[in-house]
Backbone of each chain as nested JSON, in Angstrom:
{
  "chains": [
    {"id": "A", "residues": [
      {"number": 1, "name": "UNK", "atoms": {"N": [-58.295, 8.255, 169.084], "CA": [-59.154, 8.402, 170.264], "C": [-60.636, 8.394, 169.875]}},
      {"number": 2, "name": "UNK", "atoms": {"N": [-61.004, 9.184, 168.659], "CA": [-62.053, 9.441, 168.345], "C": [-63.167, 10.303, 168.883]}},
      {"number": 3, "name": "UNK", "atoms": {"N": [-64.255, 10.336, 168.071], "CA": [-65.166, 11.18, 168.322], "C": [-66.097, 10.623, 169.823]}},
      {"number": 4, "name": "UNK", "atoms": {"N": [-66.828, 12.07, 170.564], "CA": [-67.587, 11.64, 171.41], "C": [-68.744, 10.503, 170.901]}},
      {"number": 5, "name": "UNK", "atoms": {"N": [-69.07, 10.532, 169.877], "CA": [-70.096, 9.481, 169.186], "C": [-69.752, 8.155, 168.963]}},
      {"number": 6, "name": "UNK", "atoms": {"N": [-68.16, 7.724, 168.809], "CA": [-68.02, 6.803, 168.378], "C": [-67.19, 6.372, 170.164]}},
      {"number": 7, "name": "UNK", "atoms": {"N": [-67.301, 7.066, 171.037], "CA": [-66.694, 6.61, 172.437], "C": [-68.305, 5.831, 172.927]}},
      {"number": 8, "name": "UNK", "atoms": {"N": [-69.1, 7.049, 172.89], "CA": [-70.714, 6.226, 173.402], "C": [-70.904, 5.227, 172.655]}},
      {"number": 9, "name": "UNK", "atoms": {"N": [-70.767, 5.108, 171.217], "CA": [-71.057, 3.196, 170.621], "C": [-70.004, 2.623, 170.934]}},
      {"number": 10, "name": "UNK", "atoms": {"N": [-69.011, 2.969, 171.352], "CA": [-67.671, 1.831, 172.165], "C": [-68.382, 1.382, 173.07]}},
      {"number": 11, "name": "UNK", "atoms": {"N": [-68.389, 2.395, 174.213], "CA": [-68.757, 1.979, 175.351], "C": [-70.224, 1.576, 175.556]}},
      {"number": 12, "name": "UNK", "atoms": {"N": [-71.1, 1.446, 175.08], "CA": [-72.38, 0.786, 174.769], "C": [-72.301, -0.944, 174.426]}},
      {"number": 13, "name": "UNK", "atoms": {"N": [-70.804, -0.836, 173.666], "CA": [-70.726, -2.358, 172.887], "C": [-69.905, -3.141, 174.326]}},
      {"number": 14, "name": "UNK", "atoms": {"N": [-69.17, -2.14, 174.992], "CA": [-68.339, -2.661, 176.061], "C": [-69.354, -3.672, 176.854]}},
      {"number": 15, "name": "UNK", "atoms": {"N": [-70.335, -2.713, 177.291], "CA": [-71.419, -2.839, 178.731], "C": [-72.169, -4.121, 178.111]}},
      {"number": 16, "name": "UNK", "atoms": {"N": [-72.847, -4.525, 176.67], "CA": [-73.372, -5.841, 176.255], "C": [-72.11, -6.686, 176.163]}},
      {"number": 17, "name": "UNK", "atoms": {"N": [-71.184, -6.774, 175.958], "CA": [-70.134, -8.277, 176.111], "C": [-70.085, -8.33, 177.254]}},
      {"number": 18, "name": "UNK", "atoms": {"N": [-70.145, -7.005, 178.109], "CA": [-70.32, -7.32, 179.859], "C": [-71.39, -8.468, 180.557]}},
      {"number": 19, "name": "UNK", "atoms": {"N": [-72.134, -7.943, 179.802], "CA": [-73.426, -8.872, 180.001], "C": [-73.542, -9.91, 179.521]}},
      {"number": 20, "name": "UNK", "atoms": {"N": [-73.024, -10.383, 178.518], "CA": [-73.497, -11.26, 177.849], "C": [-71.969, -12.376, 178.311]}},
      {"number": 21, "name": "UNK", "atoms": {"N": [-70.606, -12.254, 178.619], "CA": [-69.749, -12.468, 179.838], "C": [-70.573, -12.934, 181.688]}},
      {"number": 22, "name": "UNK", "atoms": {"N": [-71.44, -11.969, 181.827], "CA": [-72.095, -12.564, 182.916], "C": [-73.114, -13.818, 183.1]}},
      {"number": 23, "name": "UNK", "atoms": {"N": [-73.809, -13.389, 181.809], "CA": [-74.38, -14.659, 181.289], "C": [-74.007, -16.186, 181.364]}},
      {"number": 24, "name": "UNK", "atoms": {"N": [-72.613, -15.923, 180.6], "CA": [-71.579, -17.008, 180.028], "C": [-71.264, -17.549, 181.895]}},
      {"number": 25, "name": "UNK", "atoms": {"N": [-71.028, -16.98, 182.92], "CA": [-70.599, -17.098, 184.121], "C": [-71.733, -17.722, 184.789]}},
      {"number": 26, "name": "UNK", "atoms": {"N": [-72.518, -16.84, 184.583], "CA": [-73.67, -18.031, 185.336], "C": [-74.065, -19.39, 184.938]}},
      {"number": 27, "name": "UNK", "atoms": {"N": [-73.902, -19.376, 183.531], "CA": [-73.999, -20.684, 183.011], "C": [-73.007, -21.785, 183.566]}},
      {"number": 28, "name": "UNK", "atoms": {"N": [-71.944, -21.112, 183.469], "CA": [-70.413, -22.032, 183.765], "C": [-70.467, -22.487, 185.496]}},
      {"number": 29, "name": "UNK", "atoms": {"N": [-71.072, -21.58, 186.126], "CA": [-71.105, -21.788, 187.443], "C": [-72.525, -23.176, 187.679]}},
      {"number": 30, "name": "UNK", "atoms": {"N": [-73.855, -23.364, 187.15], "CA": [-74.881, -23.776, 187.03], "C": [-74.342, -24.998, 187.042]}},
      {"number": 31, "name": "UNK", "atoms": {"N": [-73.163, -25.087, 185.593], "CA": [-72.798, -26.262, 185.186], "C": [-71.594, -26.927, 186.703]}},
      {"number": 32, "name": "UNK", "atoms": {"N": [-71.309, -26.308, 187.15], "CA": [-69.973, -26.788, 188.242], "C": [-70.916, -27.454, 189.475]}},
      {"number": 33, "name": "UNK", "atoms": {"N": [-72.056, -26.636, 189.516], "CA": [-72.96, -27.254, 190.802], "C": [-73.578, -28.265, 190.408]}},
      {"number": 34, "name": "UNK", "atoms": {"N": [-74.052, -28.637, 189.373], "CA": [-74.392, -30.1, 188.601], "C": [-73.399, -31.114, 188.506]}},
      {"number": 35, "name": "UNK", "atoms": {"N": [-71.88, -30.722, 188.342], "CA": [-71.456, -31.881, 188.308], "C": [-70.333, -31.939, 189.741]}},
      {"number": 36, "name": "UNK", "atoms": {"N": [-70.54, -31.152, 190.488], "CA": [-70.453, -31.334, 191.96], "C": [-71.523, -32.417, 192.407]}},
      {"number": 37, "name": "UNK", "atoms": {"N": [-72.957, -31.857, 192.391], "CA": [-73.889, -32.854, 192.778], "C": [-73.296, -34.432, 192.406]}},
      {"number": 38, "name": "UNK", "atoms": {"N": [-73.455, -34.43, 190.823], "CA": [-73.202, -36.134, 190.258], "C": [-71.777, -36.49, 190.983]}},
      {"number": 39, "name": "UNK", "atoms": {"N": [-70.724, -35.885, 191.23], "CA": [-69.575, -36.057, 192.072], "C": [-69.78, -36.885, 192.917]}},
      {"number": 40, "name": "UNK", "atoms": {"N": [-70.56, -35.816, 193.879], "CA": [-70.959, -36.577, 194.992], "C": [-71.916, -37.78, 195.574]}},
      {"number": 41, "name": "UNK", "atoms": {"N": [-72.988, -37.373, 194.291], "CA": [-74.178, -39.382, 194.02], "C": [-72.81, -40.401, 193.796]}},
      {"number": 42, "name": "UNK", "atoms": {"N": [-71.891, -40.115, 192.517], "CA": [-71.159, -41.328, 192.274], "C": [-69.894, -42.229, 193.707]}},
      {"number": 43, "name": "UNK", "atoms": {"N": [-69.535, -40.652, 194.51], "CA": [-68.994, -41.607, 195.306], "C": [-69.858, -41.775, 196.81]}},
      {"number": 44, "name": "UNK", "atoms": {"N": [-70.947, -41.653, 196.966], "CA": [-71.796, -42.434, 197.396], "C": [-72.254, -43.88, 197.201]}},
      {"number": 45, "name": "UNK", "atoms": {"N": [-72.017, -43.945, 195.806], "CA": [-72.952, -44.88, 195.268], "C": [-71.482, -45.83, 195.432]}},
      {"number": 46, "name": "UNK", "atoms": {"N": [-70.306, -45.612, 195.133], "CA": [-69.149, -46.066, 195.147], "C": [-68.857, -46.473, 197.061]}},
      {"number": 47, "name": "UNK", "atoms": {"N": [-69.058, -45.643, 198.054], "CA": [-69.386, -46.105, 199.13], "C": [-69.754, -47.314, 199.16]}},
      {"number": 48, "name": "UNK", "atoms": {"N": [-70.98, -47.431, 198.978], "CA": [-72.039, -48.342, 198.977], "C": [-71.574, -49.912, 198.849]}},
      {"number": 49, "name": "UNK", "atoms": {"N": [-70.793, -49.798, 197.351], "CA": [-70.026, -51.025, 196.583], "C": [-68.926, -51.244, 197.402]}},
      {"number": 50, "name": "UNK", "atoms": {"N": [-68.214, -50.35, 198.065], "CA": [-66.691, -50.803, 198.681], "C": [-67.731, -51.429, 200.162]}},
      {"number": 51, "name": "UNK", "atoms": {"N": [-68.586, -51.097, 200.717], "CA": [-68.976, -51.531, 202.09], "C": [-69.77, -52.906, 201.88]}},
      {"number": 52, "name": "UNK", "atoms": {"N": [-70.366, -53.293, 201.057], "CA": [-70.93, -54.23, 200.711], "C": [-69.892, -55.919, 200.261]}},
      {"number": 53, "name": "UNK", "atoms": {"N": [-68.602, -54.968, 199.347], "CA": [-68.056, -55.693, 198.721], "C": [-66.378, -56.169, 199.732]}},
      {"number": 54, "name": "UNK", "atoms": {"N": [-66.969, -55.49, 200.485], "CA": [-65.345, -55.229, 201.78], "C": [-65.651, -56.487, 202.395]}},
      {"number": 55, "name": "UNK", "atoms": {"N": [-66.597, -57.317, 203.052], "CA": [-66.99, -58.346, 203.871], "C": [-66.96, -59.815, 202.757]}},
      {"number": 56, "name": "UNK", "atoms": {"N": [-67.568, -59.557, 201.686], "CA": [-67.326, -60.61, 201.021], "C": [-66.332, -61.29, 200.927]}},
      {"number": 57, "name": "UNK", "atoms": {"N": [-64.78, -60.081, 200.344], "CA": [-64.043, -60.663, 199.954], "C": [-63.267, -61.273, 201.013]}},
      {"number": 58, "name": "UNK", "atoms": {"N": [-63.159, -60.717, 202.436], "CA": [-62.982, -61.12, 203.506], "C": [-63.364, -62.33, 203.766]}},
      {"number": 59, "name": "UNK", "atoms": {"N": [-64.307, -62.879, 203.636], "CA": [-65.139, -64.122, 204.046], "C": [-64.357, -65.153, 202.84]}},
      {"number": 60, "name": "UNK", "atoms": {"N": [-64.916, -64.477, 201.831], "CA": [-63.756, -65.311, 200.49], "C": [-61.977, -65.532, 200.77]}},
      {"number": 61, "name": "UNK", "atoms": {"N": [-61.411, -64.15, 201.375], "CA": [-60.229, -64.871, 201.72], "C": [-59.706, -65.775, 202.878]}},
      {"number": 62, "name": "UNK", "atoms": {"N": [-61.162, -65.826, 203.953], "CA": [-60.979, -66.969, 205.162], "C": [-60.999, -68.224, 204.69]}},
      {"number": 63, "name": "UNK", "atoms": {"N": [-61.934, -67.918, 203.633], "CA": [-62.448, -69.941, 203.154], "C": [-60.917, -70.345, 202.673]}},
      {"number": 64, "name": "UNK", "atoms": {"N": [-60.29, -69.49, 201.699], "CA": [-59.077, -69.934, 200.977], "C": [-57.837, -70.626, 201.961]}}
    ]},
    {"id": "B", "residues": [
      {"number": 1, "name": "UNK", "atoms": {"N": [-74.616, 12.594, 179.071], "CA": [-73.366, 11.401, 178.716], "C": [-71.589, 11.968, 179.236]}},
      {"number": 2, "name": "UNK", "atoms": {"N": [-71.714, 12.959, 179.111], "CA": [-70.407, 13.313, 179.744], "C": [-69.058, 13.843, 178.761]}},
      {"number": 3, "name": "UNK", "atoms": {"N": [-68.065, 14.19, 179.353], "CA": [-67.078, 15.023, 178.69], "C": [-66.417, 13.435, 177.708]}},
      {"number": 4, "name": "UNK", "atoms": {"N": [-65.545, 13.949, 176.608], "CA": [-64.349, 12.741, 176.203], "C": [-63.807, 12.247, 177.488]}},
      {"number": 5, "name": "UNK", "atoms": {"N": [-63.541, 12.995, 178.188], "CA": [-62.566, 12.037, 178.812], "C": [-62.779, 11.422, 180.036]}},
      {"number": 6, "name": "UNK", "atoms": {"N": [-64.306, 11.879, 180.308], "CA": [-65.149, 10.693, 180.7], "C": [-65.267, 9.429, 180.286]}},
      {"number": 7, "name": "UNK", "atoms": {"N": [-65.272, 9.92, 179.251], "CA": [-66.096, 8.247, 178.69], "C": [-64.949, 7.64, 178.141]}},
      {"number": 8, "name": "UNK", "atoms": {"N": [-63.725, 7.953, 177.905], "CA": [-62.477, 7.81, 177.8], "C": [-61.828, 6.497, 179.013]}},
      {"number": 9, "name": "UNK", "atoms": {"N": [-62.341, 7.364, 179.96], "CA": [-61.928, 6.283, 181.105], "C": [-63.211, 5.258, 181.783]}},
      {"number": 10, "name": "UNK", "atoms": {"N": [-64.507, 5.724, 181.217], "CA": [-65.262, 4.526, 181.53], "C": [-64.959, 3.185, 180.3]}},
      {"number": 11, "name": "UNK", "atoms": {"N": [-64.945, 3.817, 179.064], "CA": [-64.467, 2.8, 177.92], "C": [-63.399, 1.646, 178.646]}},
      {"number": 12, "name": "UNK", "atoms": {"N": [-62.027, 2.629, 179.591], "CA": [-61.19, 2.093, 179.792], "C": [-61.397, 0.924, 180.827]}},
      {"number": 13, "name": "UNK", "atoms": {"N": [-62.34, 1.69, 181.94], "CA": [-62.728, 0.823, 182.884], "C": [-63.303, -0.941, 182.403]}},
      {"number": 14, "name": "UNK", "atoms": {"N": [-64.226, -0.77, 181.577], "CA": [-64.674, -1.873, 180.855], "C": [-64.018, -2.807, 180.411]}},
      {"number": 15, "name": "UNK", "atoms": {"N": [-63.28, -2.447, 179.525], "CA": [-62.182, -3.188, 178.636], "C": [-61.421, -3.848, 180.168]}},
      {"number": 16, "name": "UNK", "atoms": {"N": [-60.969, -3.226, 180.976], "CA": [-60.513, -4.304, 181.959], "C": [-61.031, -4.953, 182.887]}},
      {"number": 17, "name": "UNK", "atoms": {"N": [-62.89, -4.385, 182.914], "CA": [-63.795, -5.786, 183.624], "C": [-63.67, -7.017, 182.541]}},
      {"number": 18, "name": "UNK", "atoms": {"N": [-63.963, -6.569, 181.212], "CA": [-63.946, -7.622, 180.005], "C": [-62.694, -8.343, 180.205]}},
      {"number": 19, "name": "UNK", "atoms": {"N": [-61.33, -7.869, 180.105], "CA": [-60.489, -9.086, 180.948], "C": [-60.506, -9.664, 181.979]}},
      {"number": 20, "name": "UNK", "atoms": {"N": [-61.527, -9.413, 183.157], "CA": [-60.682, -10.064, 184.139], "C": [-62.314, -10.948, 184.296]}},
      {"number": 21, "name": "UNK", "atoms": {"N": [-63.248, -11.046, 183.746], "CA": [-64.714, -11.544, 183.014], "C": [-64.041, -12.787, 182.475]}},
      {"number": 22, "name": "UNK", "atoms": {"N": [-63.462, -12.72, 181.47], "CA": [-62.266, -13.799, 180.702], "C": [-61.356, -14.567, 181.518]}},
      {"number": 23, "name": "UNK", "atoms": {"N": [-60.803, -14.008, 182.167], "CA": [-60.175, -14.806, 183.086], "C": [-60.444, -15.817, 184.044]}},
      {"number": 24, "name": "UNK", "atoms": {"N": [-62.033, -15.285, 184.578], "CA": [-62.932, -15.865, 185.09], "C": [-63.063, -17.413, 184.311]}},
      {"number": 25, "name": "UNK", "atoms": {"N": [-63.682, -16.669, 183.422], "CA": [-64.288, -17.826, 182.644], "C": [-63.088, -18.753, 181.842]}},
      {"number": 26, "name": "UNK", "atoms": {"N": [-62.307, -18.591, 181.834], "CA": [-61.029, -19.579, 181.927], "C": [-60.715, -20.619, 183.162]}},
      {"number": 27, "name": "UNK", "atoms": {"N": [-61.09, -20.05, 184.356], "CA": [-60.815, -20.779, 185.402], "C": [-61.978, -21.537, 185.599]}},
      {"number": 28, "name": "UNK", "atoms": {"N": [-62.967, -20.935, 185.622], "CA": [-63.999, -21.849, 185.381], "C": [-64.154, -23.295, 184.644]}},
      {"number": 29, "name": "UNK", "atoms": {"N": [-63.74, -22.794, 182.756], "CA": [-63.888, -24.168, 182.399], "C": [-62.464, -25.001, 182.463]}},
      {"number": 30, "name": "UNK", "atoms": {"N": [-61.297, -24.713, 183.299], "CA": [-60.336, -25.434, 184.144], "C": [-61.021, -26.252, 184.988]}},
      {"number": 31, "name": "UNK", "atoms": {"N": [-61.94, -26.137, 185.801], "CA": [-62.653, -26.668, 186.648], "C": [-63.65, -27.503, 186.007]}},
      {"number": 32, "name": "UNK", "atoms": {"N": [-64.158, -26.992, 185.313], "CA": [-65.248, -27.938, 184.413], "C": [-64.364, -29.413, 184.294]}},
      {"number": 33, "name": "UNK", "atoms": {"N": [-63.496, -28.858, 183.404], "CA": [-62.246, -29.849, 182.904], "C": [-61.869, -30.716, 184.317]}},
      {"number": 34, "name": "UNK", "atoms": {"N": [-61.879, -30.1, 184.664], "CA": [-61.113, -31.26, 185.753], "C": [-62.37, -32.342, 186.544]}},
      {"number": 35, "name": "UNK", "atoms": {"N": [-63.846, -31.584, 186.801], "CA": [-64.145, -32.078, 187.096], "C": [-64.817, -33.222, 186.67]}},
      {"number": 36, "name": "UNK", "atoms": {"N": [-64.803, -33.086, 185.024], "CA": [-65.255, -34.02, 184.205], "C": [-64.193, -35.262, 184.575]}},
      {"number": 37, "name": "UNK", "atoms": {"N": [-63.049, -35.317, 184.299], "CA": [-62.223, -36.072, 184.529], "C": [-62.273, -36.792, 186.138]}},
      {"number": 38, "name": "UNK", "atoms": {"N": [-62.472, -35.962, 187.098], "CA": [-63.057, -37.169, 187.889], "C": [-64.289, -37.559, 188.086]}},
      {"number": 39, "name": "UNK", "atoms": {"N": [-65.276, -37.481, 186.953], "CA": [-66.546, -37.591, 186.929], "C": [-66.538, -39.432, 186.26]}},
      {"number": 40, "name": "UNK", "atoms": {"N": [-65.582, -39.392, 185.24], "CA": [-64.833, -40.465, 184.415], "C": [-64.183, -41.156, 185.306]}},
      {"number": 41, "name": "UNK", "atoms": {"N": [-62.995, -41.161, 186.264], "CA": [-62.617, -41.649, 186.863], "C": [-63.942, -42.568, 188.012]}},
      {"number": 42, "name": "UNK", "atoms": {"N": [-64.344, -41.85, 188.085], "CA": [-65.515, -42.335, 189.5], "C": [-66.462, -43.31, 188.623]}},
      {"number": 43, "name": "UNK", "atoms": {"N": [-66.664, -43.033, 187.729], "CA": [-67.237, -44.237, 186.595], "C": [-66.908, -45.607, 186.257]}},
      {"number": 44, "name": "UNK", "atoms": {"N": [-65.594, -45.032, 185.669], "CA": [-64.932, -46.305, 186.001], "C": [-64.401, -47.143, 186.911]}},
      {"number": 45, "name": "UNK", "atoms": {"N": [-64.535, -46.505, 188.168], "CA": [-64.088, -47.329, 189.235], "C": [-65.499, -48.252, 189.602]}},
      {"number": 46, "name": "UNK", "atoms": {"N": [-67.024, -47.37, 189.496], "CA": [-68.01, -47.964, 189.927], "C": [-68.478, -48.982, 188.73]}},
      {"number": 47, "name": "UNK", "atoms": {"N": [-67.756, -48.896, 187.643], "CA": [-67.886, -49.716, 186.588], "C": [-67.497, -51.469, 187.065]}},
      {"number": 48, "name": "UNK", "atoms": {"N": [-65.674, -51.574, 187.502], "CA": [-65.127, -52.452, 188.04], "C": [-65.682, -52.97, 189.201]}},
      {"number": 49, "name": "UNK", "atoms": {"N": [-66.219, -52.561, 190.198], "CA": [-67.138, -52.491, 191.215], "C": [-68.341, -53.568, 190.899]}},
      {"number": 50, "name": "UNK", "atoms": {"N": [-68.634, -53.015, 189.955], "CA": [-70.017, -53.38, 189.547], "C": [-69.874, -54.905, 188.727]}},
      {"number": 51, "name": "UNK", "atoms": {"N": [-68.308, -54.842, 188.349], "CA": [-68.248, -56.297, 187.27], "C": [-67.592, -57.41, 188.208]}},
      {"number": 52, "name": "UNK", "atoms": {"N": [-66.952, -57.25, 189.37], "CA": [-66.616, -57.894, 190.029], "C": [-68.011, -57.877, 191.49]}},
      {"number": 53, "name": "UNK", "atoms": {"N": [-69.138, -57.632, 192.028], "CA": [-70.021, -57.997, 192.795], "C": [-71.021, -58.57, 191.721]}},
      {"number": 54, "name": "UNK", "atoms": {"N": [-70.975, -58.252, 190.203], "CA": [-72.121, -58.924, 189.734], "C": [-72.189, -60.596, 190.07]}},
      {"number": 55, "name": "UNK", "atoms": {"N": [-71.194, -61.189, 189.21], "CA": [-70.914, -62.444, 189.354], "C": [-70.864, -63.239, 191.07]}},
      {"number": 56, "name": "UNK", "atoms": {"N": [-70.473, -62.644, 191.936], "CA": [-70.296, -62.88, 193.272], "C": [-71.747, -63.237, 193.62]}},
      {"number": 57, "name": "UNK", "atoms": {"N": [-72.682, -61.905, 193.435], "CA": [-73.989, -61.737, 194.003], "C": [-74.754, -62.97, 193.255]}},
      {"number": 58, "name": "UNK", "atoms": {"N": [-74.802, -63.462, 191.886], "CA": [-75.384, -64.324, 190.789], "C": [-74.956, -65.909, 191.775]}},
      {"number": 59, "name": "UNK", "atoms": {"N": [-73.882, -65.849, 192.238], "CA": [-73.272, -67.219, 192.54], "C": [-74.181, -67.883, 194.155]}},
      {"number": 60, "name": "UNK", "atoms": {"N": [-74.011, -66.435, 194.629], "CA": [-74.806, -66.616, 196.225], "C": [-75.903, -66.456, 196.042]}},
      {"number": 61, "name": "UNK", "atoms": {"N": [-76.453, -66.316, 195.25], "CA": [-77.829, -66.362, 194.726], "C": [-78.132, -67.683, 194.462]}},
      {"number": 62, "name": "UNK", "atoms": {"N": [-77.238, -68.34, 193.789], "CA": [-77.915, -69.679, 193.039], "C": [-77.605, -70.449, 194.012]}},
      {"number": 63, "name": "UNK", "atoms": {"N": [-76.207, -70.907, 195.219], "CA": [-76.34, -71.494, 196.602], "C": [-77.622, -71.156, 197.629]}},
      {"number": 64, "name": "UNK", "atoms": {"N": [-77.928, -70.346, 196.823], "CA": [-79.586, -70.255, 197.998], "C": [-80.271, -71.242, 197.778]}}
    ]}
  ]
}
């Protein structure tokens, strides 16, 4: 169980991995909203190519 | 600072924010993971996209 001295440097060491765990979380979260964003540019940008490229091939398969 | 068995059960308290902190951050980079993978996927689709309107666009270009 140990001494009251060595419970307060336990629990001292507990409360910094706490923190330094919250840290790690905010980072991980920072990173999920960044590649949410690019998620969502790429299938925009992927939009873009299917609406553009939807009429062509159409027109290409009338001529045939 | 308080009796042993205070700090007995704040020690204890900790140790199971510190797991469930971990757990977190497991699910998290599950998500990372996954979202990388359709970050790749969406790439390569706008990749194919991009290799099949190049040539199209080059051709109706030069009938101008």
């Amino acid at each position: 169980m140990g001494t009251l001295r060595d419970l307060q440097l336990a629990l001292s060491e507990k409360i910094e991995e706490l923190r330094q765990r919250d840290e790690l979380i905010d980072e991980l979260e920072q990173e999920l909203d960044e590649k949410d964003a690019l998620i969502k540019h790429l299938q925009n940008e992927l939009a873009k190519y299917r609406a553009v490229l939807k009429p062509i091939t159409e027109k290409h398969q009338a001529q045939m």
